[in-house]
C-alpha positions, 0 to 999 in steps of 0.5 A, a space after each residue: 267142539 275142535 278148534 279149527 286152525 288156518 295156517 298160511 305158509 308151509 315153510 318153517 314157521 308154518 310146518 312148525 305152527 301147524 306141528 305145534 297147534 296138531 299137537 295141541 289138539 286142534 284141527 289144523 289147515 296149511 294153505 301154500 301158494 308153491 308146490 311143495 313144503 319149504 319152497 323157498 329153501 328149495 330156490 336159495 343158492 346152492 351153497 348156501 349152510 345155516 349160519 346157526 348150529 345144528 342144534 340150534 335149528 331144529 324145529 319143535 319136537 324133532 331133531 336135526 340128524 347129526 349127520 347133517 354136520 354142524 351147520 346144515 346145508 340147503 339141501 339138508 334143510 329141504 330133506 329135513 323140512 319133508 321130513 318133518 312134514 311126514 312125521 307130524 302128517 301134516 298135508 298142505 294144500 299145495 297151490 292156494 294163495 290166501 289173498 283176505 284175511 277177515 274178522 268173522 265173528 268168533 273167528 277169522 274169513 280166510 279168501 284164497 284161490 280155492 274159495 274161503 275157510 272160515 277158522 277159530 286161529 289163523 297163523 301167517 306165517 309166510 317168512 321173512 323172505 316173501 317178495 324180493 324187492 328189486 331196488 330202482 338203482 338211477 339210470 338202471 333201466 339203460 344197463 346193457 348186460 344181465 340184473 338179476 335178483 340174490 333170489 334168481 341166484 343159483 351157482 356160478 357157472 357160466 359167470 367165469 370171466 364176466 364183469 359182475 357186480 353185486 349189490 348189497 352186503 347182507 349175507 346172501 349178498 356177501 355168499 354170493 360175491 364170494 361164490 362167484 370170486 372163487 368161480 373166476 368172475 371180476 367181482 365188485 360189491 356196492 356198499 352204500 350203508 353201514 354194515 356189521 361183521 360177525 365171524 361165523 365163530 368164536 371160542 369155537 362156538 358158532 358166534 349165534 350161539 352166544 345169546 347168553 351176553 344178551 340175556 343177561 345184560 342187554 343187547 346194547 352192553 352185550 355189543 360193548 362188551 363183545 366189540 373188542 373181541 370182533 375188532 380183534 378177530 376180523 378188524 373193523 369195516 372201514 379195513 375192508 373199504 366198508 361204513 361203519 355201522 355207528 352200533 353193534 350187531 345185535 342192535 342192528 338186528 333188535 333196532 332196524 331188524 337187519 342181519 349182520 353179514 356172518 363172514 364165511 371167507 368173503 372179507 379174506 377175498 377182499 383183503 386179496 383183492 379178489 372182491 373189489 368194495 365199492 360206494 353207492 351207486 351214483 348212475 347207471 349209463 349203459 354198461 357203465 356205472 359210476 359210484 358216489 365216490 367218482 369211481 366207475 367201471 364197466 360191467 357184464 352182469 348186476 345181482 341185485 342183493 337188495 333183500 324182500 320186503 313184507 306188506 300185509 296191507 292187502 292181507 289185512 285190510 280191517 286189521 291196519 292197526 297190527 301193521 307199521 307203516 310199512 305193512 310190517 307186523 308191530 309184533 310177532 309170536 302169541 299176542 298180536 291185538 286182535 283174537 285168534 291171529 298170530 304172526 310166526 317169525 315175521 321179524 328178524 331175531 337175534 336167536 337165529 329165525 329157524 329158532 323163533 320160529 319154534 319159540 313163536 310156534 310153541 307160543 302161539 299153541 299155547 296161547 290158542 288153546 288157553 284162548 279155546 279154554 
């Protein structure tokens, strides 16, 4: 009898387990809450590029077009994402949202929109970017201009000449100050923690393609052996105003699951003044806000680049032991603890997530049939 498969999501990880799992021979189900396959890449800012190769992003068993240049853009991702659908046939269904996930049995009860599926595997695979978390700045409540989320984000225009100030130094919050700099905005960046910079290359190799270091020695070696060679490329976060982190790039990611910013022009706009760095934020007051340093100015607009969160508590109510005390999976990939699920891709990884994603989905195939058998 085939195996019957659920899949939760039709963004990377989800297409990319369900392609896997199709090839592996079971009967495969992706239920999406959007409209249409990788939802998410269709809302990022528009001039966001993959920050990883090519090559080095292509899902399982089909190519990246090379004329997608290098680093694909997030138009290129969205043809490619519809492209993948198609090639696999992989037909979604388009506005489900799975609210319960249940142990029954031998298998799983998936609760959606539409009712319930019962299924051998479920793969939730949802992203990391699911829920924007919109931080509680003190006294935010009283500004007087426009918040917006990095997620409501889309170009710049119309911010000319407008007093913005961005929140967050991840990558989508350093894209975005630097989009809207170059636009003519009055830009500050509030930093409150400690921040890693990576160049977008070195030896020109594109700087996510050096995992080999890690590999081979450890990620804490490899973020001492590679710390001189960053210091002489880009210098250290306190040249730019910034925290110092107190580790390395990689161990941020491996440690506290957080990306360092890969610099595509956003630390040469604030070496020329076009980016103004900031503290924390000590107080909102009207159009006013006051860093923790005892600065303050005025301002027209706040992008809360303040990042998402994952809570899979209300996903797993009989199943909290998979979870930390955040509603984070403890671990992603074939094993989990509990038969039949899987998590794909819901930790940040040092491989690039496009990458984990096909690693995770190849995996979790394997481990679903060798589970079958």
């Amino acid at each position: 009898m085939t195996q019957r498969a659920v899949v939760i999501g039709a963004g990377p990880a989800g297409l990319a387990s369900a392609a896997c799992l199709k090839r592996a021979g079971l009967n495969v189900e992706i239920l999406e809450k959007s409209g249409s396959v990788g939802q998410s890449w269709r809302n990022h800012y528009g001039r966001l590029h993959l920050h990883t190769a090519r090559n080095r992003s292509a899902l399982p068993h089909l190519p990246m077009p090379e004329h997608f240049g290098r680093y694909p853009s997030r138009l290129d991702m969205v043809e490619y994402l519809e492209t993948y659908a198609r090639h696999f046939r992989l037909t979604p269904q388009f506005g489900t949202s799975v609210e319960e996930l249940r142990p029954d049995g031998t298998g799983w009860r998936v609760a959606h929109s539409r009712g319930a599926t019962w299924a051998d595997h479920v793969v939730v695979a949802i992203g990391l970017n699911h829920t924007p978390f919109r931080a509680q700045l003190p006294g935010l409540e009283t500004f007087s201009g426009e918040v917006l989320h990095s997620s409501d984000y889309h170009d710049p225009s119309g911010f000319a000449g407008d007093r913005v100030m961005v929140v967050g130094f991840g990558n989508s919050g350093g894209e975005i100050a630097l989009d809207l700099a170059e636009a003519g905005a009055n830009v500050t960046l509030s930093v409150r923690g400690p921040v890693n910079i990576l160049p977008k290359e070195m030896f020109g190799l594109p700087t996510t393609s050096l995992g080999l270091l890690r590999k081979l020695f450890g990620y804490r070696i490899a973020d001492r052996l590679t710390a001189p060679l960053l210091r002489a490329k880009i210098g250290r976060p306190a040249d730019y105003g910034l925290p110092d982190p107190g580790k390395g790039p990689i161990a941020q990611v491996v440690e506290d699951g957080r990306i360092p910013l890969i610099d595509i022009g956003t630390l040469g706009a604030i070496r020329a003044g076009k980016i103004m760095t900031r503290p924390g934020i000590r107080t909102i007051d009207g159009a006013r806000v006051w860093f923790t340093d005892g600065q303050s100015t005025d301002l027209d607009r706040i992008v809360l680049a303040t990042g998402y969160r994952l809570d899979l508590r209300d996903l797993l109510p009989e199943n909290l032991d998979l979870l930390d005390e955040h509603g984070r999976p403890r671990q992603t990939g074939a094993k989990t603890g509990a038969r039949g699920l899987y998590f794909c891709s819901l930790k940040a990884s040092p491989e690039g997530q496009l990458r984990q994603s096909g690693m995770d989905a190849e995996a979790i195939a394997a481990e679903a049939v060798a589970r079958a058998a």
